[in-house]
N, C-alpha and C positions, 0 to 999 in steps of 0.2 A: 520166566517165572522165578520168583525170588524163591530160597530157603524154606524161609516160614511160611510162604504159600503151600510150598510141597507139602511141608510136616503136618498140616490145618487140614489139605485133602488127604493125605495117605498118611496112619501112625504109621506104618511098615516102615515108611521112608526115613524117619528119626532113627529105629529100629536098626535099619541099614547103616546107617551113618554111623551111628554108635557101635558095631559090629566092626566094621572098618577102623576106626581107632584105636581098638582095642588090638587087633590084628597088627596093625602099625608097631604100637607099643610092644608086646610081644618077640614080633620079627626082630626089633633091637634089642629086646633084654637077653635073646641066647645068639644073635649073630655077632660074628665078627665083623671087623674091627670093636674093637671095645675102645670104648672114649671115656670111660668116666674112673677114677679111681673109688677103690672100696674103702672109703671113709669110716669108720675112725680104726681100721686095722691096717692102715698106711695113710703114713702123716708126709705131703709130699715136702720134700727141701726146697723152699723158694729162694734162697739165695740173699745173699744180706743186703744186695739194692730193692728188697721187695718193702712196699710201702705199709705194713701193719700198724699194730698198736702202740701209740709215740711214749715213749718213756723220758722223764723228766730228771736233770742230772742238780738239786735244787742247791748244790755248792757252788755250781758254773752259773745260775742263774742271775743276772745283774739289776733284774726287774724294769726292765726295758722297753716290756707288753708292745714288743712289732712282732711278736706272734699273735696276740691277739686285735692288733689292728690288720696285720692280712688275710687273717681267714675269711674267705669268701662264705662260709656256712652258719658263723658267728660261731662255733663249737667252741672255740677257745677265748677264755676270760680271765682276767684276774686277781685273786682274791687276796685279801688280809688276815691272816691267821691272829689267833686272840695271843697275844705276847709278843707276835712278828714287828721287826720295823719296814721288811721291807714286802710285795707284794708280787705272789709268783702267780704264776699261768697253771691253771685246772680246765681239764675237759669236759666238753659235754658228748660222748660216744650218739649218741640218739641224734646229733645233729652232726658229726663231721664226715666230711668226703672221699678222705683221705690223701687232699692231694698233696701233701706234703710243704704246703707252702709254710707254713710257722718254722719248719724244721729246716727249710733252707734257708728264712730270714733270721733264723740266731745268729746273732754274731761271735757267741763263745759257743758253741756247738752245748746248749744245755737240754734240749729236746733231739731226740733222733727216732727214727723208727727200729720196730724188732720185725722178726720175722712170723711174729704171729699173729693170728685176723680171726683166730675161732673161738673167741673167750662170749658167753652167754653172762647174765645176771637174772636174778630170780623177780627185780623189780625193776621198774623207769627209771628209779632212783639211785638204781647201782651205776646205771651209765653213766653216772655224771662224779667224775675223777677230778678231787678237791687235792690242792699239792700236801696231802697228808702221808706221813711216814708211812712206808710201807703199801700205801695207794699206788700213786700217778708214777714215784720214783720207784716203783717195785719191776726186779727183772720176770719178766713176762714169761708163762711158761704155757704151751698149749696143753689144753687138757684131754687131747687124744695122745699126746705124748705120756704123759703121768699118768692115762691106766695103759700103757704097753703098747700102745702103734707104734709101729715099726716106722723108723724116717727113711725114704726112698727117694731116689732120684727117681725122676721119670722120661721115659724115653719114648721115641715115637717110633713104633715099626708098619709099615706101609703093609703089612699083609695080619699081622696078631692087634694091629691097634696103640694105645698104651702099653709098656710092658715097663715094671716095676723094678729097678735095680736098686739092690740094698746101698748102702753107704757105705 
C-alpha cells in the first residue's frame, strides 16, 4: 500500500508522519555534532582558491572575449561602453556556475575570483554586472563581514562537530 493510500484511509497516519519530522528536525537542532555554522555571526575563511564572485581587472583586459566564448552558462558577454574603443567582459550573476572557466582562459590574468559568494541584489537586474567603474572591477566585500561577523576558520572535531576558530 502506497503513502497516499494510507493518508486517504487514516488522517492519523499524515498526522504521524508529520509528527515524526518534526521530531527528526529537532533531535538535530540541540544534538551534537553540530554541522552547520551560525551565519551571519561567523563568516567562515574559504581560502583564496575558493571560486566566488569574479572581479574584473579592466586595465589588464586586451578584449579578447575567450572568456566569453568558454562559458558553458553563457553568463559572460561582451559589451561596448558609449566612448570605449575597445570591448570588455560583464556578467550575468543569475546565469553563472561558477566554474571558473573565463578566469583560467585569460591569458593576462584580467578576471580572477574573490572569496566571497554571499552578495544578494534587490532586483534580476542587479545580477547582471556591466564592466562599469566601480561594478564588475569593484573589490568584493561580504556583507556579513561589514556588519561584524567574526571571520573563522573552521575546524572539524569528531565528538563537538564544527568548532569555530578565530583568525
Amino acid at each position: 500500500m502506497s503513502i497516499a493510500d494510507r493518508i486517504r484511509r487514516n488522517p492519523l497516519y499524515s498526522l504521524k508522519m508529520h509528527a515524526a519530522a518534526i521530531a527528526t528536525g529537532l533531535r538535530y537542532l540541540f544534538a551534537k555534532p553540530r554541522m552547520t555554522v551560525r551565519y551571519p555571526e561567523y563568516v567562515i575563511d574559504l581560502g583564496r582558491n575558493y571560486r566566488g564572485m569574479i572581479r574584473l581587472h579592466k586595465d589588464k583586459c586586451i578584449s579578447c572575449s575567450l572568456c566569453a566564448q568558454v562559458c558553458p552558462a553563457s553568463a559572460m558577454k561582451m559589451y561596448k561602453l558609449p566612448g570605449e574603443k575597445k570591448m570588455y567582459p560583464g556578467i550575468n550573476y543569475q546565469r553563472c556556475i561558477f566554474c571558473g572557466f573565463c578566469v583560467d582562459i585569460c591569458p593576462v590574468n584580467a578576471l580572477e575570483h574573490t572569496p566571497v559568494h554571499d552578495i544578494a541584489e534587490e532586483d534580476m537586474e542587479g545580477m547582471i554586472y556591466l564592466p562599469l567603474p566601480g561594478r564588475f572591477d569593484r573589490e568584493w566585500k561580504s556583507p556579513a563581514e561589514e556588519e561584524g561577523g567574526r571571520k573563522v576558520k573552521v575546524e572539524f572535531d569528531e565528538e563537538e562537530g564544527l568548532k569555530h576558530e578565530p583568525e
